[in-house]
C-alpha positions in Angstrom: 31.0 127.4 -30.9 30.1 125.3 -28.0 33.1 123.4 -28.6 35.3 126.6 -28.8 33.9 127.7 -25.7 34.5 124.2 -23.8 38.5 124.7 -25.2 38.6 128.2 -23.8 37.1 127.5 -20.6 39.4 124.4 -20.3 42.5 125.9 -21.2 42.0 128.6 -18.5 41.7 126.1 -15.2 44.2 124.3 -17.2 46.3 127.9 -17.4 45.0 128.5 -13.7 46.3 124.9 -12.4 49.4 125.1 -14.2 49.8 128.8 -12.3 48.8 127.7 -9.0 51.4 124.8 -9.2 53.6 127.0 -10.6 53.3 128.9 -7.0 53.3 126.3 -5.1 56.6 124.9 -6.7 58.1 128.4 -6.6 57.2 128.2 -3.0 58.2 124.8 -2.1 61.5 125.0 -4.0 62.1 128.6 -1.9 61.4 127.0 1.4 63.7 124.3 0.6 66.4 127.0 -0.7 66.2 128.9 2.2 66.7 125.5 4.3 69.6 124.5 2.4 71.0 127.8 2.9 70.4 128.1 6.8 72.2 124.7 6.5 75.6 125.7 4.1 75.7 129.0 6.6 75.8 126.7 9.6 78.0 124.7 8.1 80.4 127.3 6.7 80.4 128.9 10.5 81.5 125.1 12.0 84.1 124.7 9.2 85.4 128.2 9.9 85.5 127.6 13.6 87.2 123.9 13.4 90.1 125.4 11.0 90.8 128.1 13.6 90.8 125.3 16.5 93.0 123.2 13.6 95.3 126.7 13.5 95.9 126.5 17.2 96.3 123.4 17.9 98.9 123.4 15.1 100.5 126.4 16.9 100.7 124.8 19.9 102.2 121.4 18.5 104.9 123.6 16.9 105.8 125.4 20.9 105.5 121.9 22.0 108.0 120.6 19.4 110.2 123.7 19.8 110.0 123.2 24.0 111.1 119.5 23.5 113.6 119.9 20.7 115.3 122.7 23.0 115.4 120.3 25.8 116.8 117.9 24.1 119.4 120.5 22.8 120.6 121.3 26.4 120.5 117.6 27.2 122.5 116.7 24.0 125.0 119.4 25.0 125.8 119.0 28.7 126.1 115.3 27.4 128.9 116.1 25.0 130.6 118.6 27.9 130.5 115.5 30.4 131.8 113.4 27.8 135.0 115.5 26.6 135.8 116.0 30.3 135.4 112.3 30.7 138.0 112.1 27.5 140.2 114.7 29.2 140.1 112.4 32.0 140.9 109.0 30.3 143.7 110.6 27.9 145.5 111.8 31.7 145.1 108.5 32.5 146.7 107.2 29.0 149.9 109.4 29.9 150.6 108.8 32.8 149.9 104.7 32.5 152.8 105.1 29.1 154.9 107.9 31.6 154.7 104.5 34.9 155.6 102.0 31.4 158.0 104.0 29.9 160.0 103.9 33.9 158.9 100.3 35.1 160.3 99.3 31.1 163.8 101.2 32.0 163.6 99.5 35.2 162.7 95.9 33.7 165.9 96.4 31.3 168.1 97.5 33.5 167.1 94.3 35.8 167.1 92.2 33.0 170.6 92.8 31.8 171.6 92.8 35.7 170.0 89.1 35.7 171.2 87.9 32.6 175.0 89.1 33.7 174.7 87.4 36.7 173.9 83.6 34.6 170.3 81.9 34.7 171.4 79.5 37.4 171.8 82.5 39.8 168.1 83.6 41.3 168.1 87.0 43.4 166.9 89.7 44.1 167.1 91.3 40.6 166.7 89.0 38.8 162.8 88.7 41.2 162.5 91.7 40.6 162.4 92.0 36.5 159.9 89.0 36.5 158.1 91.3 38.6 158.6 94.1 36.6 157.9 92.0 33.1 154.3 91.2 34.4 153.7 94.8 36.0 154.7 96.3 32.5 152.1 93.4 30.6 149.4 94.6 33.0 150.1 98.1 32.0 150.1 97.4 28.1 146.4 95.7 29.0 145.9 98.6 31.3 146.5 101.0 28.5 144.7 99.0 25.2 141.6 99.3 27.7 141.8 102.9 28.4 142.6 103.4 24.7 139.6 101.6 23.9 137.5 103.7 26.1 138.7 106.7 24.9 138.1 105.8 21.2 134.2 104.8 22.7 133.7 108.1 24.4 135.1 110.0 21.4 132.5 107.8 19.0 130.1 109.0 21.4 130.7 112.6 21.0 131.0 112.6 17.4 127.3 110.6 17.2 125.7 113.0 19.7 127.4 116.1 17.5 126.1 114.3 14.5 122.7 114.7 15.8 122.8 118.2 17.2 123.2 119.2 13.6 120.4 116.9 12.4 
């Protein structure tokens, strides 16, 4: 009976100890829940806060980018008008350089012939004059590849900055 009564009386502070740590545990562990929770609040309120900062900063990028990639529009445009005015210009140019060759080349034949009638040993005036003519009408064929040239540049440069306003 003694030893019955030694059990009992042991298994209630042994009942009583595993309560009161029980408590304390339950205590403990709600303490530390209700850290952790003050904690993932805080944190959800920062991570709600940096995504709105992240959502306007994104919204300004995107005026930014629209800003600059309208200013490069106009650029990119009045670029292509000064251009095709400059081609306007250079094709005048062209036609009336070939209008001066296609008259200084009817001159040149016409003082050629006149040279040629009058024999090779025979130097005058005319025949001063087509060499003179000859050389103007080489420096117009030069005259003209050049301008040519240009022209074909400046219209390569429009197509390139067309190209890229449609990009």
């Amino acid at each position: 009976n003694y030893l019955t009564n030694q059990l009992a009386t042991l298994q209630a502070r042994l009942e009583k100890q595993v309560n009161n740590e029980e408590s304390r545990l339950e205590k403990r562990s709600t303490a530390i829940k209700a850290l952790y929770d003050g904690v993932i609040a805080e944190n959800n309120i920062k991570f709600r806060e940096l995504n709105n900062k992240r959502d306007e900063l994104a919204l300004q990028l995107a005026k930014c980018n629209s800003r600059e990639e309208l200013e490069l529009y106009k650029i990119n445009k009045e670029s292509v008008i000064q251009l095709k005015q400059e081609l306007i210009s250079v094709q005048k140019n062209i036609n009336n350089l070939y209008l001066v060759h296609s008259q200084l080349s009817s001159e040149y034949g016409y003082s050629l012939k006149e040279c040629e009638k009058r024999g090779e040993s025979f130097h005058s005036n005319i025949c001063e004059h087509s060499s003179s003519s000859k050389a103007k009408l080489d420096s117009l064929v030069e005259q003209i590849k050049s301008q040519e040239q240009r022209r074909q540049f400046i219209h390569n440069e429009i197509l390139l900055l067309q190209g890229e306003k449609k990009q």
